[in-house]
ZAMARGU-4260 file (C-alpha; in steps of 0.2 Angstrom, whole numbers, plus 5000, padded with zeros to 4 digits):
<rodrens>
0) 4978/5849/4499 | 4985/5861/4488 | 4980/5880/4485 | 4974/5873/4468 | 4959/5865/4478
5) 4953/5880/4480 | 4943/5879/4464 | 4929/5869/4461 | 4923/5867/4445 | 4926/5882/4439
10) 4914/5889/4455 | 4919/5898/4472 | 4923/5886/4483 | 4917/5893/4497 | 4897/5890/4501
15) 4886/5903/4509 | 4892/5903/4529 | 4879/5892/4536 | 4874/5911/4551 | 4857/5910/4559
20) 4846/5921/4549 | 4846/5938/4553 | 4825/5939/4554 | 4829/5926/4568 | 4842/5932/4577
25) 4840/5950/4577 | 4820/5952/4575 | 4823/5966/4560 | 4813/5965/4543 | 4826/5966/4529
30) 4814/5971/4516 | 4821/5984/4503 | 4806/5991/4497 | 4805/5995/4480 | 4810/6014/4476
35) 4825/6010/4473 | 4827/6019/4456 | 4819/6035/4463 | 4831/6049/4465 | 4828/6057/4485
40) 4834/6070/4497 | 4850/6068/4508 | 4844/6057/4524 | 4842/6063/4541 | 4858/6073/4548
45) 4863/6058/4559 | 4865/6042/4554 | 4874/6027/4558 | 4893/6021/4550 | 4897/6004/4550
50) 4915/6002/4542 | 4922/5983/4541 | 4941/5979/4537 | 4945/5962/4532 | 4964/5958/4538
55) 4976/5945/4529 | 4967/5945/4513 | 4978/5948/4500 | 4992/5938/4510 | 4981/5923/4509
60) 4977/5927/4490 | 4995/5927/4486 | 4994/5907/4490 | 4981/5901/4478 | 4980/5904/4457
65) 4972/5916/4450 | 4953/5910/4449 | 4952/5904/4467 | 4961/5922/4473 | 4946/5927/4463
70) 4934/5918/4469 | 4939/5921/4489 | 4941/5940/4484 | 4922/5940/4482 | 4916/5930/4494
75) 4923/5940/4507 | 4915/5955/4497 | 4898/5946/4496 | 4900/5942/4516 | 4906/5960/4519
80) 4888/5967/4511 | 4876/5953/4517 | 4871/5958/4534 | 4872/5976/4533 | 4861/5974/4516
85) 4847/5963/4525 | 4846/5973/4540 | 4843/5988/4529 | 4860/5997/4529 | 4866/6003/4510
90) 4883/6003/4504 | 4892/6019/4503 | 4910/6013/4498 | 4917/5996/4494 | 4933/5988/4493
95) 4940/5969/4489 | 4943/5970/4510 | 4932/5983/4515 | 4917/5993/4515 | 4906/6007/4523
100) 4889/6006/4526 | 4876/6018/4533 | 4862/6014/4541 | 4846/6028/4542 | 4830/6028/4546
105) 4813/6035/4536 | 4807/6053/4546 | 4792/6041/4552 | 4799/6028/4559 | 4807/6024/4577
110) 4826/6026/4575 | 4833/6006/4576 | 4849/6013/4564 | 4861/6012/4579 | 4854/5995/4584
115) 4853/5988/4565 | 4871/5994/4560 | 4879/5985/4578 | 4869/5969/4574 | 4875/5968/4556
120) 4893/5972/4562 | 4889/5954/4575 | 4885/5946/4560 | 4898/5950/4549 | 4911/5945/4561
125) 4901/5928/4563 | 4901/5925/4543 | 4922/5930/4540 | 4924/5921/4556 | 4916/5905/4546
130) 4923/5909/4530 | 4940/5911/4541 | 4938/5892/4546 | 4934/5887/4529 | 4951/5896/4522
135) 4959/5885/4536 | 4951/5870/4529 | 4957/5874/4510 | 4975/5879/4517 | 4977/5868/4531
140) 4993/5857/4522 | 4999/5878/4518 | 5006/5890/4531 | 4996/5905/4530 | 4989/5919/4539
145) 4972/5919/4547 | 4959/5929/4538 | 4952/5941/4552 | 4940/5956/4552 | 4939/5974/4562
150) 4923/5983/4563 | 4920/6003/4569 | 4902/6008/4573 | 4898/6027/4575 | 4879/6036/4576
155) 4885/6053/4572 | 4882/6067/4560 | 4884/6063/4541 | 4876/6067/4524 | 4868/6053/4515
160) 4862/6056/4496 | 4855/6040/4485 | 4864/6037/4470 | 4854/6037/4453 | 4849/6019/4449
165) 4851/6015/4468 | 4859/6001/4465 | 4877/5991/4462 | 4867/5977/4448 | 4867/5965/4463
170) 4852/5973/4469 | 4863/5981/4482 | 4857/6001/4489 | 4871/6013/4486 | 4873/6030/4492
175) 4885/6043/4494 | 4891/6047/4511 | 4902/6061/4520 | 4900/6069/4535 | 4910/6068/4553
180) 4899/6051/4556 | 4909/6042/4543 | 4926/6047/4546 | 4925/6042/4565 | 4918/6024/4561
185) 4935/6023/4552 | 4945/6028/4567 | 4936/6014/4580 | 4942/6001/4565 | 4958/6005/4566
190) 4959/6004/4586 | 4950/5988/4585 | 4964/5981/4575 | 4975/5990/4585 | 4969/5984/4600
195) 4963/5968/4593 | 4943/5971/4596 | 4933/5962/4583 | 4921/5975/4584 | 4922/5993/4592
200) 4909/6006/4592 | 4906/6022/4603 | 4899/6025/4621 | 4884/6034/4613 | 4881/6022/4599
205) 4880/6008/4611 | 4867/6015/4622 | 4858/6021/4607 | 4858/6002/4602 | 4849/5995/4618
210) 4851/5984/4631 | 4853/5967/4616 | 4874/5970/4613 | 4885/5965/4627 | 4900/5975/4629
215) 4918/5973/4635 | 4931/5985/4640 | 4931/6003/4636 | 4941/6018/4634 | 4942/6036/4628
220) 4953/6042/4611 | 4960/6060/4608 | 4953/6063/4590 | 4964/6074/4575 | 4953/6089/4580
225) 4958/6087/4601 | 4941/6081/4606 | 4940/6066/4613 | 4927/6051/4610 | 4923/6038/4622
230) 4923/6018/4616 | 4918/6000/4617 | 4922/5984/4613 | 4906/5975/4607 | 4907/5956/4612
235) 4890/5949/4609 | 4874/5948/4611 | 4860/5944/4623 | 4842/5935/4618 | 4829/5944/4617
240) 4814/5941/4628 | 4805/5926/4622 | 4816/5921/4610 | 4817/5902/4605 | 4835/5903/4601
245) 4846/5892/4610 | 4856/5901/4624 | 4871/5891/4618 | 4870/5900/4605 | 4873/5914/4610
250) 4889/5909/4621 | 4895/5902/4604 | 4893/5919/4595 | 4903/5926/4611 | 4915/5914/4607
255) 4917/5919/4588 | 4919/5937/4592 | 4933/5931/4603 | 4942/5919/4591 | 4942/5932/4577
260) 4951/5946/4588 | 4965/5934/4595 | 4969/5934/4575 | 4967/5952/4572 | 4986/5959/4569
265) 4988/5971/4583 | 4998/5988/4585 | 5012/5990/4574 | 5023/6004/4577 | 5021/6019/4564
270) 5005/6015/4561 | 4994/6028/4573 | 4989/6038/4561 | 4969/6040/4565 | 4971/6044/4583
275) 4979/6053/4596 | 4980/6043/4608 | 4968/6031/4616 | 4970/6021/4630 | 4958/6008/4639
280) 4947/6008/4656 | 4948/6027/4657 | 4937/6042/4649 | 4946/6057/4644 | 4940/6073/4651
285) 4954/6085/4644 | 4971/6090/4640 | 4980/6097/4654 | 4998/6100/4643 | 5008/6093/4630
290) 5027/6092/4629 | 5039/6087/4616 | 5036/6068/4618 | 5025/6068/4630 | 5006/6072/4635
295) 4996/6075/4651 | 4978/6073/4651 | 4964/6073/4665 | 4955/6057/4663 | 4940/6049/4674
300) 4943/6033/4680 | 4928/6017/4672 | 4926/6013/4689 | 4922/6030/4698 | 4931/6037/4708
305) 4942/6054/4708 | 4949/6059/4691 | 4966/6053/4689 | 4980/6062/4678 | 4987/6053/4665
310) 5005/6058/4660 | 5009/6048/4644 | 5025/6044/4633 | 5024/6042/4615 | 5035/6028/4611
315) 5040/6031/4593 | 5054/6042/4588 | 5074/6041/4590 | 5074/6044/4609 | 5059/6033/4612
320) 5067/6020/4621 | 5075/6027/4632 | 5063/6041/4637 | 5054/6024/4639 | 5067/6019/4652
325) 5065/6034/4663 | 5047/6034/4662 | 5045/6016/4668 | 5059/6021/4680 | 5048/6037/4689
330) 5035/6026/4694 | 5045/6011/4699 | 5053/6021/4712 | 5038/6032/4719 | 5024/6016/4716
335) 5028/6012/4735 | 5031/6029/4743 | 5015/6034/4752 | 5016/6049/4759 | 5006/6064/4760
340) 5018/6076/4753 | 5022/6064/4738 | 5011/6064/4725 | 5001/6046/4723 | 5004/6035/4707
345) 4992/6023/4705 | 5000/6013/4690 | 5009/6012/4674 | 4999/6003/4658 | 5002/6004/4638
350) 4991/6008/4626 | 4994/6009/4611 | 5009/6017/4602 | 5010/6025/4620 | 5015/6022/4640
355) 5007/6030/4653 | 5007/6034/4670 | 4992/6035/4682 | 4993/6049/4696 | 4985/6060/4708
360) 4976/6076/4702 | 4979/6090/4711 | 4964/6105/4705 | 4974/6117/4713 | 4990/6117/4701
365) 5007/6122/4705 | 5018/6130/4718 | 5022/6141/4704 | 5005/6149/4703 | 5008/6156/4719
370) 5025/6165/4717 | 5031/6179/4708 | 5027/6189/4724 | 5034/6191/4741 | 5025/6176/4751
375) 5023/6180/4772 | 5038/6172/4780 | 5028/6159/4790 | 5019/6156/4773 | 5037/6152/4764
380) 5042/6142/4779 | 5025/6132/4778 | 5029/6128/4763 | 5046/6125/4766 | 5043/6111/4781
385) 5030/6101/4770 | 5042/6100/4754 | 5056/6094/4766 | 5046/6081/4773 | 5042/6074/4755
390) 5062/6075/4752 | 5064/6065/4768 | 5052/6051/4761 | 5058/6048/4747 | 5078/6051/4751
395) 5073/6037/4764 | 5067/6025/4748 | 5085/6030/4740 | 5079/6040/4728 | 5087/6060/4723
400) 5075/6070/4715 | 5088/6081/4703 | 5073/6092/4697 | 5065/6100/4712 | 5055/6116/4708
405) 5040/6123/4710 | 5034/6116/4693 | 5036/6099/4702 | 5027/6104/4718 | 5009/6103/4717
410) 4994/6111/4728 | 4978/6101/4735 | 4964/6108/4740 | 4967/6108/4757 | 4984/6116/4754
415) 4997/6101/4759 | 5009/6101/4742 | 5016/6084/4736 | 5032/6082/4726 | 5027/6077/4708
420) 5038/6074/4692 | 5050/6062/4695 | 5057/6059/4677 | 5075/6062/4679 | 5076/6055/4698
425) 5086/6042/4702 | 5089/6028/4714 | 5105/6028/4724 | 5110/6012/4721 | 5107/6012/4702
430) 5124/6017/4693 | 5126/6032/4681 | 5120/6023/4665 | 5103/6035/4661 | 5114/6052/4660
435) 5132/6048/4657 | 5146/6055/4667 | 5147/6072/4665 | 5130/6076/4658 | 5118/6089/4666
440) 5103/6085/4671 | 5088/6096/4681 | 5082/6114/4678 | 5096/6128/4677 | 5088/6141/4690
445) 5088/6127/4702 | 5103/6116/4701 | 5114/6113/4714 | 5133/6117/4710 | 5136/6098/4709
450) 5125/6094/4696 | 5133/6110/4684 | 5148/6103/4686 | 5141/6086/4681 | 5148/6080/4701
455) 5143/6067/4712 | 5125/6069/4715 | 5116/6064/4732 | 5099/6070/4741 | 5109/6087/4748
460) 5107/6094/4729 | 5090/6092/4732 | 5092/6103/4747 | 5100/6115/4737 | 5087/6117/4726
465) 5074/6115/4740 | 5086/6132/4745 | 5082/6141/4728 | 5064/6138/4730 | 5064/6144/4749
470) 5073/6161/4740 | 5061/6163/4730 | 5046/6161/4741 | 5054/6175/4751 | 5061/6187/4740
475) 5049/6185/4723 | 5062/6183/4712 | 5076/6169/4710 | 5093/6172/4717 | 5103/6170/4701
480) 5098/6177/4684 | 5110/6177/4666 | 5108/6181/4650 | 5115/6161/4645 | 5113/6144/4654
485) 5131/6144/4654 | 5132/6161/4666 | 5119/6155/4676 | 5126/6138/4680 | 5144/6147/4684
490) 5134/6158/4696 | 5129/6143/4705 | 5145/6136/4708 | 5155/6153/4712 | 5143/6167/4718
495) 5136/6169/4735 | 5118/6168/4739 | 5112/6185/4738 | 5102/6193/4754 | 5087/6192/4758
500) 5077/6209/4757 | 5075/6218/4775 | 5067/6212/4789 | 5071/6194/4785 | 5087/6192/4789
505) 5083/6179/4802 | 5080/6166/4790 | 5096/6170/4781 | 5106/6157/4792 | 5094/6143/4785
510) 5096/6147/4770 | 5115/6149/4770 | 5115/6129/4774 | 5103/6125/4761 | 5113/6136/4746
515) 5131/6131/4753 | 5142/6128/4738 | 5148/6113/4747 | 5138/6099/4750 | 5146/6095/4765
520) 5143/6112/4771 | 5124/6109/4771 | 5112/6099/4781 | 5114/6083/4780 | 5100/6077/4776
525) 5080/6082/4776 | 5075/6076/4792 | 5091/6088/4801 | 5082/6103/4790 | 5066/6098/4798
530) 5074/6098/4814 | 5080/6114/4813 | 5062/6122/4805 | 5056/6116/4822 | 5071/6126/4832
535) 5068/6141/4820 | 5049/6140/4822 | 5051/6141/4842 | 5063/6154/4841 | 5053/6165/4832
540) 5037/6159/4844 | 5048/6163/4860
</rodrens>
């Protein structure tokens, strides 16, 4: 069959799709009523947006003449506008392969516009999904790309105004529509073809719809404005009680929302421009930081449970790939570390235009938060043992640190810390590909004379810097300050370590090991360190 088969007699050759009715299926009246040329108020404030992008379209046109193009062109625009029409919803925009439609409800009625605009969204994937197989049928000697549809469903705040006339001259209600409501049915279209959801609509609308839709994963979305939206995949429906309907039917509808999304074409890089970020099976609580090409947000796991910290890499951008490589890289080497001063990584995912990583969250912050004063002695060296024990974990599993500070030591409740932020770590055995001989890697104020000279780098500069940070805790200020990174890294590799402030010249001997220029002048490794706390701590006792 040729794309000039596509026309019959002058006619669309595609009949009506042969859907159940809508007064069957989804018990709603579809009367208009008949005011349709009476001018009226803007509708209530919320109201529900059904938006509907057809995918594929004009790539399939491109395969047949002008009059069957035509003709397909306005069936899909015939099927786009059906069930939203008969279940009452009115058009408020209208595309060859799209369109928005709202859905209200008069001041005296029950409010049904969440459950009426996700029923007509079922239906519409249902009818392209048909017309989808009947392109198939026309084309099926033609390679060509599947015909596919993405809904977004949102009950939010909108103004609605009826159009003079009311009417398209097919009969069809048309209004005028802006408001917040609208714009955020658009976004859940665009992550349902990102994600490849026939149909995606938000937390709220779905419960506002009843206990009838059946729904799949969820996730949360960080918006334009930084509010965050949780969503749902709808997959179906369920019968409702005493309906005659077959249950098979019901398994086939489930079947047809499925068979449409395998088609729909995914993320495709560059395209994010609606959202955020948005990821699936967690709710976003709130944005804890945001970095150059990367976020952090505190998000709640779907399955309960305590929150969990996402740390996420956007993916796009010149350096994405390999920012993408260190990223994968941190929680390949800390996944199977479990200890109680490491901080727990639960897993790595990908969501869309982004990767992620799922850790512990610590309420309590940073080690930071509690510097920039003198800490008690006993405090510092509390502080100090627990850090070391981390270090000896993961020194154990291979792995050097190279940014050790107290940014990337965090507090629980209880007051154990956990070493945290692992981007620029790196397993022993793993050659010197990711940096580049030479290259200097970790944070100035803490790096160890080895690394600012771009030197062989093993778990004693980790000890080094552990030495910093022990300098700090004691004194309240950092042992080494300069008006350039260059002066500062020079001071690192020439000057002495500077003394402690009185009466705490007894832990100068520790920390003289820890700060030794040479490495092989310091411990020699994390567990000797701890060893000697314990000889420090007695001494001190006795």
């Amino acid at each position: 069959m040729t794309p000039h088969d596509m026309e019959v007699d002058g006619q669309s050759a595609y009949e009506p799709t042969e859907a159940m009715s809508l007064d069957e299926l989804f018990g709603h009246s579809s009367s208009q009523g008949d005011d349709a040329a009476t001018p009226q108020a803007p509708a209530p404030a919320v109201a529900t947006f059904m938006y509907a992008q057809v995918y594929e379209l004009a790539g399939i046109c491109d395969l047949l003449s002008g009059s069957a193009a035509s003709n397909l062109v306005a069936e899909v625009r015939r099927v786009l506008a059906a069930s939203a029409v008969r279940l009452r919803g009115e058009i408020a925009q209208r595309r060859a392969d799209a369109i928005l439609c709202v859905f209200t409800d008069p001041p005296d009625e029950p409010p049904t516009h969440a459950q009426r605009g996700l029923h007509a969204a079922i239906a519409t994937v249902q009818q392209i999904a048909e017309l989808a197989l009947a392109v198939d049928a026309k084309l099926k000697d033609t390679p060509h790309p599947a015909l596919a549809v993405s809904i977004g469903v949102h009950l939010g705040a909108g103004e609605v105004t009826r159009r003079n006339g009311n009417s398209n001259g097919n009969g069809d209600r048309m209004v005028r529509a802006t408001g917040e409501g609208l714009e955020i049915a658009r976004v859940l279209e665009k992550v349902g073809s990102d994600l490849r959801w026939s149909i995606v609509t938000s937390g709220a609308t779905r419960i506002a719809a009843g206990q009838r839709v059946t729904h799949g994963a969820a996730g949360s979305l960080e918006l334009p404005d930084g509010t965050f939206l949780d969503f749902t995949e709808v997959t179906g429906l369920v019968p409702r009680p005493g309906s005659t309907t077959p249950p098979n039917y019901f398994e086939e509808l489930r079947d047809v929302i499925a068979r449409n999304q395998r088609t729909l074409p995914g993320w495709v890089p560059g395209s994010m421009q609606a959202t955020q970020f948005l990821v699936e099976g967690y709710r976003l609580l709130r944005k804890l930081g945001e970095g150059s090409n990367a976020s952090v947000y505190l998000a709640q796991p779907d399955g309960g449970g305590p929150a969990h910290v996402l740390k996420v890499l956007r993916l796009e951008g010149p350096d994405g790939e390999s920012n993408l490589q260190r990223f994968m890289q941190e929680y390949a080497l800390l996944a199977s570390i479990e200890h109680p001063n490491v901080a727990r990584f639960y897993h790595q995912g990908f969501s869309v235009g982004a990767a992620y990583i799922a850790m512990e969250h610590f309420p309590c912050g940073e080690l930071r938060s509690l510097l920039g004063r003198r800490l008690d002695p006993y405090v510092a060296l509390y502080y100090l043992r627990q850090i070391a024990s981390g270090l000896e974990a993961v020194h154990a599993a291979g792995i050097v640190h190279r940014d050790l500070k107290p940014e990337n030591v965090l507090v629980r409740n209880d007051g154990i810390v956990a070493l945290s932020d692992f981007g620029i770590a790196k397993h022993t055995g793993m050659l010197l590909t990711d940096t580049g001989a030479g290259d200097v890697v970790g944070t100035p104020y803490y790096l160890s004379p080895e690394q600012a000279t771009g030197g062989r780098v093993d778990g004693r500069a980790d000890l080094y810097s552990l030495g910093v940070m022990f300098f700090e805790m004691l004194a309240g200020e950092k042992p080494y300050h300069a008006s350039s990174a260059r002066e500062l890294l020079r001071k690192h590799v020439e000057d002495p370590v500077p003394s402690l402030p009185a009466g705490l010249q007894w832990c100068e001997p520790l920390l003289a090991r820890l700060m030794a220029k040479d490495p092989q002048d310091r411990f020699e490794s994390a567990g000797q360190l701890l060893d000697e706390l314990e000889s420090v701590v007695s001494g001190t006792k006795d």
